[in-house]
C-alpha positions as CSV (number, residue, x, y, z in Angstrom):
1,X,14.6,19.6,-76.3
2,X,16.7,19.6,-73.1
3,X,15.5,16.0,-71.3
4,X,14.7,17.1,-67.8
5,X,12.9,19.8,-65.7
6,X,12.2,19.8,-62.0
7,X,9.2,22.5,-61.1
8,X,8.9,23.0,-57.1
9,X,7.2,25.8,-54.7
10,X,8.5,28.3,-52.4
11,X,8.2,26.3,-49.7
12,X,11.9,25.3,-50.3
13,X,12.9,28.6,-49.7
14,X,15.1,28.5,-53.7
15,X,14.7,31.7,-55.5
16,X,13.9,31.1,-59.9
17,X,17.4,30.0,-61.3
18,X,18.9,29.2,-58.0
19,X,19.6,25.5,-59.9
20,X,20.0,24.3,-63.1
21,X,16.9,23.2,-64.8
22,X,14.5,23.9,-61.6
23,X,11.6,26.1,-62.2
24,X,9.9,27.5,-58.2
25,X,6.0,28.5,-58.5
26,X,6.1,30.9,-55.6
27,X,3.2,30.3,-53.0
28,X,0.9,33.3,-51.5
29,X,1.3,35.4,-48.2
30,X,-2.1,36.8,-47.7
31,X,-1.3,40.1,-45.2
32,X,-4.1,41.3,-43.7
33,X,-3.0,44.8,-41.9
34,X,-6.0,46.8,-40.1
35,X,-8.8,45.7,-42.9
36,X,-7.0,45.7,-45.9
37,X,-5.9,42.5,-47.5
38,X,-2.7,42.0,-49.8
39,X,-1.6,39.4,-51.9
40,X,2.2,38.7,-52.1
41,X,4.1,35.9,-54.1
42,X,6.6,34.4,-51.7
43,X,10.2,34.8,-52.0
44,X,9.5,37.6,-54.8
45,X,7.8,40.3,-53.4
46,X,7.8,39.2,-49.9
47,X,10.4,37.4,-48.1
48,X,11.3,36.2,-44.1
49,X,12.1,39.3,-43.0
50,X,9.0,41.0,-43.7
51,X,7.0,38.2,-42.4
52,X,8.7,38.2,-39.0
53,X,8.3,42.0,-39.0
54,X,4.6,41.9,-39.4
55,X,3.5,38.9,-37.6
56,X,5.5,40.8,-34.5
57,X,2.8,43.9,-34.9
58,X,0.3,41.6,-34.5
59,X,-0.7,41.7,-38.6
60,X,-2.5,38.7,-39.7
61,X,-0.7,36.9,-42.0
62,X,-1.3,33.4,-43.6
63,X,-0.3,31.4,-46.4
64,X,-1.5,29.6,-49.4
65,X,-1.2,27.5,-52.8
66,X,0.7,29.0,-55.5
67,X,-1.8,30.3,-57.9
68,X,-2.9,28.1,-60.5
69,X,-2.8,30.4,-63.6
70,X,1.2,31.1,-62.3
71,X,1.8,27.4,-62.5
72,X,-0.2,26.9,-65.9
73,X,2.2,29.5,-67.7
74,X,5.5,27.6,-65.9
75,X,4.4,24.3,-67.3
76,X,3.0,25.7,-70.9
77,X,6.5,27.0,-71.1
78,X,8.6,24.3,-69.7
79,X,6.7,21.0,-71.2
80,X,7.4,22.4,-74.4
81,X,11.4,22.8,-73.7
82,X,11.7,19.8,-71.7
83,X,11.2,16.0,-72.9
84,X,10.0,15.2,-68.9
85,X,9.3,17.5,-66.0
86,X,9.0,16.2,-62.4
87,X,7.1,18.4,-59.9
88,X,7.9,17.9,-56.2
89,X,5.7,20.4,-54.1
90,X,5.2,21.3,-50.3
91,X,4.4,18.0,-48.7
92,X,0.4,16.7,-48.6
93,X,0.6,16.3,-45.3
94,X,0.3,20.1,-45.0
95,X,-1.0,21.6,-48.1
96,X,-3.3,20.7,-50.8
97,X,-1.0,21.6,-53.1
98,X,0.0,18.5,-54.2
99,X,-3.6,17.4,-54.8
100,X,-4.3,20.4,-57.3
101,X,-1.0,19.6,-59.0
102,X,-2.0,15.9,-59.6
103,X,-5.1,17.0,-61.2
104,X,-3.1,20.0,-63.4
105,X,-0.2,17.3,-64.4
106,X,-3.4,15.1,-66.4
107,X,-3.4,17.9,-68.8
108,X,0.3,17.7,-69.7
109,X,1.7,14.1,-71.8
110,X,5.0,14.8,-69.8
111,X,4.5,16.0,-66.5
112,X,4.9,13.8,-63.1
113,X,4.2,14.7,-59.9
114,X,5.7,13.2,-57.0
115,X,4.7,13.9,-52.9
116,X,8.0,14.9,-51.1
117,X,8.1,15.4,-47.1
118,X,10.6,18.2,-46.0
119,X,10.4,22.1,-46.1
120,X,13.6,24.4,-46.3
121,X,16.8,23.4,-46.7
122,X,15.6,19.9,-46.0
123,X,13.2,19.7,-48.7
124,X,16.3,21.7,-50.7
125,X,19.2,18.5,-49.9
126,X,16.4,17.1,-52.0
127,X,16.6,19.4,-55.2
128,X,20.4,19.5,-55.1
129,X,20.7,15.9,-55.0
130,X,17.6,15.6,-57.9
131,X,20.0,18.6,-59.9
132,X,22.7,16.4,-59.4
133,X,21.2,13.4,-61.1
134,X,19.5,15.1,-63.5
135,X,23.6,16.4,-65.1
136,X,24.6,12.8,-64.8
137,X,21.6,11.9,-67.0
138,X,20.1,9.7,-64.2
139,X,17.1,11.7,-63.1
140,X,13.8,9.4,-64.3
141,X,10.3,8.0,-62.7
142,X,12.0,5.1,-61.1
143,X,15.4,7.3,-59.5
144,X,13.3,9.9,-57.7
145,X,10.5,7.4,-56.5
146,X,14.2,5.3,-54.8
147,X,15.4,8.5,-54.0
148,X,12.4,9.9,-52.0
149,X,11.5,6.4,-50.2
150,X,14.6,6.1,-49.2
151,X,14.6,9.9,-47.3
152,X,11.6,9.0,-45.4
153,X,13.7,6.9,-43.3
154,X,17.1,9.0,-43.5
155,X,15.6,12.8,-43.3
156,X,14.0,14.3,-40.1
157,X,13.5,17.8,-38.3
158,X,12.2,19.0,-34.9
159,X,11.1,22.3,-34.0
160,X,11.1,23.9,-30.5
161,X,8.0,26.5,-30.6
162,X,8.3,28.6,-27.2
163,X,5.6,30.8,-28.3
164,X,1.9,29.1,-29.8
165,X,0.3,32.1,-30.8
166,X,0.6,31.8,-34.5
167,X,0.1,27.9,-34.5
168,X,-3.0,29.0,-33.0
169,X,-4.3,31.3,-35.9
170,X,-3.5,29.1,-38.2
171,X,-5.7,26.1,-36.4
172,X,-2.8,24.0,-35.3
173,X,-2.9,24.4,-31.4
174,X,-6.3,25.0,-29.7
175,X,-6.7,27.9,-27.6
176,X,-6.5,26.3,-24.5
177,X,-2.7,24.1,-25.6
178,X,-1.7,28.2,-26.6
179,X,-2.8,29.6,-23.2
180,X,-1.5,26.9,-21.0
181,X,1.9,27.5,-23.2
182,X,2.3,30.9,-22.8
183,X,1.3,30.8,-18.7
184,X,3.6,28.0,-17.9
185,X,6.6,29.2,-20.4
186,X,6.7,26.3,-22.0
187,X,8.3,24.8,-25.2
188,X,6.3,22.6,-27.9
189,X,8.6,19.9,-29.6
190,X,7.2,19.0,-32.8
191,X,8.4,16.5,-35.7
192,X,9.0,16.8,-39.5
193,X,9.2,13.8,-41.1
194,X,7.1,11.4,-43.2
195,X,4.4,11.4,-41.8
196,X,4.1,15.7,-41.6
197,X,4.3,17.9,-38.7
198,X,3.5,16.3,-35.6
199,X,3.2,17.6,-32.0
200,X,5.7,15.1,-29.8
201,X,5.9,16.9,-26.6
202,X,6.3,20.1,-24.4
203,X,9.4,21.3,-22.0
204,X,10.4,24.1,-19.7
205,X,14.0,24.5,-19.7
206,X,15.9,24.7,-22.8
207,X,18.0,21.6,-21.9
208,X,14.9,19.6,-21.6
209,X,13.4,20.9,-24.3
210,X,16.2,19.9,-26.9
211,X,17.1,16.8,-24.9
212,X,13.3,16.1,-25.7
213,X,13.7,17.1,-29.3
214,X,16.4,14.7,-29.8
215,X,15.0,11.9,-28.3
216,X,11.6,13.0,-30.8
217,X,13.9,12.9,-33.6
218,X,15.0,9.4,-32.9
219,X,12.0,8.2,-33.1
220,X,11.4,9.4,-36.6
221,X,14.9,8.1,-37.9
222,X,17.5,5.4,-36.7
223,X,20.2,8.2,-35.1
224,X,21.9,5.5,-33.3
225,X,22.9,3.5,-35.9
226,X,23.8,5.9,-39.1
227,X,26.0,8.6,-39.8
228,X,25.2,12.3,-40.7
229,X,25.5,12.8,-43.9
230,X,23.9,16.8,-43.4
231,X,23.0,18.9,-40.4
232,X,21.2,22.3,-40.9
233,X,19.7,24.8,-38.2
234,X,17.3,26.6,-38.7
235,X,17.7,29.8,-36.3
236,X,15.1,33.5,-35.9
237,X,14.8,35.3,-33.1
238,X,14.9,39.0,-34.4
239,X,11.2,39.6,-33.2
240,X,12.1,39.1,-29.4
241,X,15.0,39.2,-28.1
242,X,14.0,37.2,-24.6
243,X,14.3,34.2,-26.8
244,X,18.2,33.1,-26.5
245,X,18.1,30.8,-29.9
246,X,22.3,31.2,-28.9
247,X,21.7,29.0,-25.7
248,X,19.4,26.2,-28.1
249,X,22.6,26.2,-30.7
250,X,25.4,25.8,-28.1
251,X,23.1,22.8,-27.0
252,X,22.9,21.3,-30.2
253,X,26.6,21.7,-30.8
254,X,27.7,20.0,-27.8
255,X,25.3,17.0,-28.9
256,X,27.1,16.6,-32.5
257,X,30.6,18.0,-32.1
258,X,32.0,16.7,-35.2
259,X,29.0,17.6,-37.5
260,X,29.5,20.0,-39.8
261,X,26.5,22.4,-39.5
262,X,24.9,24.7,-41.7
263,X,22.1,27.5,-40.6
264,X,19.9,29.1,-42.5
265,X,16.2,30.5,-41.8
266,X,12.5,28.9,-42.3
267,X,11.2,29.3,-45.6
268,X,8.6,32.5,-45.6
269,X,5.8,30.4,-45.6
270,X,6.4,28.0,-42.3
271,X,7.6,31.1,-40.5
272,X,4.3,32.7,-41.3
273,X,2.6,29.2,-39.7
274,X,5.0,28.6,-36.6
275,X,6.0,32.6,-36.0
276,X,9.2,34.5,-35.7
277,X,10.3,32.8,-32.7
278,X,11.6,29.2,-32.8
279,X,14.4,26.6,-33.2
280,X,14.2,24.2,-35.8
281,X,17.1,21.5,-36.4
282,X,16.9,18.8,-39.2
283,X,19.5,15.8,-39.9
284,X,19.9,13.8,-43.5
285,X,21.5,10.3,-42.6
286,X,23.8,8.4,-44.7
């Protein structure tokens, strides 16, 4: 038996196979286009793209827990191959996910289950790091319980939402936060970190709006004081072009000039919660 598995959820935004040893139980997008209701596994059958494309002609779309049954036949075949397998899924803090998976792991003699806080690429800096351990022969209980506390206060993001709408269907803004949004053209800054997604502020103009997001940022992680280790943005704004993501990077740029930085999308299913439109950066401090 090979020692070490790592099982996670599409909320990473990792396809099956993408690492060594990692194992991604894909989470449902629930489309619901003029009546009729579709089930799609995320990253497999549906991906960014089509989310963006659909949310933009007003379909419903909305998210949820990779199916049980789906994760029961990753772990009857994984537990069985691997001495120890550590499941990291989306965050508590905005799915029940992790709760279900507790409860499934007390059927297995070698399956622990461990409460993570990022999405994306963030959340992915993770399983890289974990993959990177786990060929050294270092990935255990104690090593990824270090490793994760240790993130909490060195791994952050911010999102800059100029348009509420789909926070709203999903129940994150009320109607009258979405409204008063959309009149004023303004910008919601909200905060990925520990402690889940959090709204921090709002803003007009894009320089206030990521001058805001930075200063939102620091107060979920010491940026003063450490260096970045990793810098990602996270850009999409084909549903509408009016929204100049270019003007929010150049920003951002001129903030960190010596920071290598990498960009990438939202996974599928935080697209399908915060909508096409936004600016997300996120920061992993030495």
């Amino acid at each position: 038996m090979k020692k070490a598995a790592i099982l996670i959820d599409s909320s990473y935004g990792i396809k099956d196979g993408q690492y060594p040893d990692v194992y991604v139980a894909p989470m449902e997008i629930i489309v619901t286009d003029n009546g009729k209701v579709t089930s799609y596994l995320d990253n497999v059958e549906i991906f960014n793209k089509d989310i963006c494309e659909k949310i933009s002609l007003g379909v419903d779309v909305k998210t949820s827990q990779p199916v049980i049954g789906n994760v029961v036949k990753i772990l009857d075949k994984i537990t069985t191959e691997y001495e120890m397998i550590y499941a990291l899924p989306i965050t508590s803090k905005i799915s029940g996910t992790y709760t279900n998976w507790v409860s499934l792991s007390k059927e297995y003699n070698n399956v622990h289950v461990y409460d993570q806080t990022m999405v994306g690429r963030l959340a992915e800096w993770t399983i890289a790091d974990l993959v990177d351990k786990n060929k050294k022969d270092e990935l255990n209980d104690a090593t990824i319980i270090e490793y994760l506390n240790f993130t909490k206060k060195h791994r952050a993001g911010v999102l800059v939402v100029p348009d509420a709408s789909q926070l709203k269907k999903g129940g994150r803004v009320s109607n009258f936060k979405s409204l008063l949004i959309k009149l004023f053209g303004l910008k919601l800054i909200i905060t990925l970190d520990e402690h889940g997604l959090l709204f921090k502020d709002k803003a007009g103009k894009v320089e206030e709006a990521i001058k805001k997001a930075k200063r939102a940022l620091g107060d979920c992680i010491p940026l003063e004081t450490k260096k970045v280790k990793r810098f990602v943005i996270f850009r999409n704004s084909e549903a509408d072009a009016k929204f100049n993501i270019d003007e929010y990077v150049r920003l951002v740029k001129s903030m960190y000039p010596d920071v290598k930085i990498e960009y990438v999308v939202l996974p599928s299913v935080i697209t399908a919660h915060v909508g096409p439109n936004y600016f997300v950066f996120g920061i992993d401090l030495e």
